[in-house]
C-alpha positions in Angstrom: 65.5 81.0 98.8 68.8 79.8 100.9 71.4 81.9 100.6 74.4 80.1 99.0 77.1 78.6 101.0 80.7 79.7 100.5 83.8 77.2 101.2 86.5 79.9 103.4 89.0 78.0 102.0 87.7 78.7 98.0 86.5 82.9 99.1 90.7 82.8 100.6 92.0 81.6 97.3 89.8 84.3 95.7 90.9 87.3 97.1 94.6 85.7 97.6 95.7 87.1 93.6 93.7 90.7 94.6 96.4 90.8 97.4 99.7 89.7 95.3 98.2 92.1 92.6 98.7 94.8 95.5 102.0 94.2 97.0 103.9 93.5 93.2 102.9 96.7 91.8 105.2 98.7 89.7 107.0 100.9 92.7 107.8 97.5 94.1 108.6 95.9 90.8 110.5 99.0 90.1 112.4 98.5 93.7 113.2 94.6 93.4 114.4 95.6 89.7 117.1 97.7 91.7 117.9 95.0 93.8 118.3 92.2 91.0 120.5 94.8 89.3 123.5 94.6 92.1 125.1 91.0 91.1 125.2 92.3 87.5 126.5 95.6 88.4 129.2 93.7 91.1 129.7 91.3 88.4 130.5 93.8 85.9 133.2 95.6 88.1 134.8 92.2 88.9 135.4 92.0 84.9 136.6 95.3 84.6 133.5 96.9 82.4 133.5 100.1 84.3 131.6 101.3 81.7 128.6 98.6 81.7 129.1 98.3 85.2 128.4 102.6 85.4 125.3 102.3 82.9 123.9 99.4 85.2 125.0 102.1 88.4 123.2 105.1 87.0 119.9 103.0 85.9 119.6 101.6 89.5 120.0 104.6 91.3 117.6 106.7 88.8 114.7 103.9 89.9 115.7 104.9 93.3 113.4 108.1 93.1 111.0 107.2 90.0 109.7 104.4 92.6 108.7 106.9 95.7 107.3 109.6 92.7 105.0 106.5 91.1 104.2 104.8 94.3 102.7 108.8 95.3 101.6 109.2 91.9 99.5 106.7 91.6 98.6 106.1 95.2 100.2 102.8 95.6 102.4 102.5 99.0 102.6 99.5 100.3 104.2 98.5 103.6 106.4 96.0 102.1 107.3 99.0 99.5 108.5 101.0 102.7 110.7 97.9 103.6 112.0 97.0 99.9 113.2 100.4 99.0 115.9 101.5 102.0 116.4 97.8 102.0 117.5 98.0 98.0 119.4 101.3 99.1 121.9 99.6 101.4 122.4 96.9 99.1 123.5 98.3 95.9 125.3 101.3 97.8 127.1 99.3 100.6 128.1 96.6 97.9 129.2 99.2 95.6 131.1 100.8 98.1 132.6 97.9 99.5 134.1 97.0 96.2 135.5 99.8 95.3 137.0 100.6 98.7 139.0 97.1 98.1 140.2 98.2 94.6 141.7 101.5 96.2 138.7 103.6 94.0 137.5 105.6 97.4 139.3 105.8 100.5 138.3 103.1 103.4 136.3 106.5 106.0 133.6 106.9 103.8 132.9 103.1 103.8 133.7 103.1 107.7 131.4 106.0 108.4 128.7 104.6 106.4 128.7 101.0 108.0 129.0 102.2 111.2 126.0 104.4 111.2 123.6 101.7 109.5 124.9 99.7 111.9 123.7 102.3 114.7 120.5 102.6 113.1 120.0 98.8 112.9 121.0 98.3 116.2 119.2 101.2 117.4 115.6 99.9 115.6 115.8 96.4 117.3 116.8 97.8 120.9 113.8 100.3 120.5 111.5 97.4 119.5 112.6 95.2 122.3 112.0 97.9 125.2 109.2 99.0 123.6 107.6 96.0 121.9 106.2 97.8 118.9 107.8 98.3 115.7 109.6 101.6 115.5 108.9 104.2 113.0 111.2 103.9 109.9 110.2 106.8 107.7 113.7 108.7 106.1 114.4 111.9 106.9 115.8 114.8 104.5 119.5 113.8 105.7 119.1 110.4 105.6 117.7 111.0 101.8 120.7 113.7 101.0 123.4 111.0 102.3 122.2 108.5 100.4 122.4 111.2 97.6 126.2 111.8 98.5 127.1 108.4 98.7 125.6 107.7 95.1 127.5 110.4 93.9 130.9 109.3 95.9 130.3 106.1 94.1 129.8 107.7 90.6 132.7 109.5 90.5 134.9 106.4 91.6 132.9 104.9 88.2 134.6 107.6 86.1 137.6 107.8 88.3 138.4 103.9 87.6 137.3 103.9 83.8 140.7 106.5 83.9 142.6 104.1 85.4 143.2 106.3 88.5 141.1 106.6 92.4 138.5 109.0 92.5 140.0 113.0 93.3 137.2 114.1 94.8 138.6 115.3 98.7 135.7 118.0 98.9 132.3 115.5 97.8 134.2 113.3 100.2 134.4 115.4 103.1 130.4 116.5 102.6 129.0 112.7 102.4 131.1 112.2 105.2 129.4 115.2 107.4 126.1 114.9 105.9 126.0 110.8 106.7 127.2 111.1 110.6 124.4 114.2 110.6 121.8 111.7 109.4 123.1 108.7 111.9 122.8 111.3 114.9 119.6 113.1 113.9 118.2 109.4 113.7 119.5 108.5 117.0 118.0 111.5 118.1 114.6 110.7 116.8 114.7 107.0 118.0 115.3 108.7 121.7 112.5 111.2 121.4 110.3 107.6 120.4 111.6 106.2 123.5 111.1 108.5 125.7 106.9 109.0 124.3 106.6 105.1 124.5 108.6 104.7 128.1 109.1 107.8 130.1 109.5 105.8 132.9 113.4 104.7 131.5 114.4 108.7 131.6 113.4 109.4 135.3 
């Protein structure tokens, strides 16, 4: 008896839902949920509902670590899951931030020292793929995890802070996410050179 013929394109279009099925599981729904929230959160703020707009905050960032514990729980990381979720980080943080260092709720440094060392890091990623031509490693480190902790808080307190009618009072969490956030940039710097110099020793002699 002849075995029976498959059509490629018909066995593609079979296994094509089996692989969206994979990448939009519920870490990554969780992760583009945090994402979606940031319009409604900036929205929120532009309309002066501090309080909605600190509900929406709070709910975002709490998705932030029930994503990683899920996507471990349940065995599920995915490569664009290891994109999505720093990605969703810098959004909803830097955009936050941003905001709130326009309505006088945080002083302009912490928003300077923060976009200055993503900035580093970004830069830093691309130069290290281009000498290198792989893709660098992009796993977070402990620092990088506690200054994104900081900055969350930073921004939680200008939440309260502006629902007073008065900038966030907070000189001490201020000074921390500060030193703990230029810690992070250098110790990935540092890592990114020790890369470097494993890939291409040739560009240290």
């Amino acid at each position: 008896m002849a075995a029976p013929v498959h059509n490629p394109a018909q066995v593609a279009s079979a296994k094509e839902p089996e692989g969206l099925t994979h990448l939009l599981n519920v870490p990554n729904f969780l992760t583009l949920c945090r994402v979606g929230s940031v319009p409604i959160f900036l929205s929120l703020l532009s309309r002066h509902h501090y309080s909605a707009a600190m509900y929406i905050f709070v709910a975002a960032a709490l998705t932030d670590g029930l994503d990683g514990a899920v996507a471990r729980w349940s065995d599920t990381r995915t490569e664009l899951g290891a994109f999505l979720d720093p990605f969703a980080d810098k959004v909803m943080v830097v955009s936050a931030l941003v905001v709130l260092t326009l309505n006088g709720s945080l002083p302009g440094y912490i928003l300077s020292v923060v976009a200055i060392r993503d900035l580093v890091i970004v830069g830093g990623y691309f130069m290290l793929s281009f000498f290198t031509g792989e893709r660098a490693p992009m796993a977070p480190s402990i620092l990088g995890k506690l200054s994104t902790f900081f900055q969350l808080a930073c921004i939680f307190a200008a939440l309260i802070s502006i629902g007073r009618g008065a900038p966030a009072q907070c000189p001490t969490l201020f000074f921390v996410t500060v030193a703990v956030t230029s810690a992070s940039g250098i110790h990935y710097g540092y890592q990114g050179l020790v890369w470097l110099r494993w890939r291409e020793p040739e560009m240290f002699k």
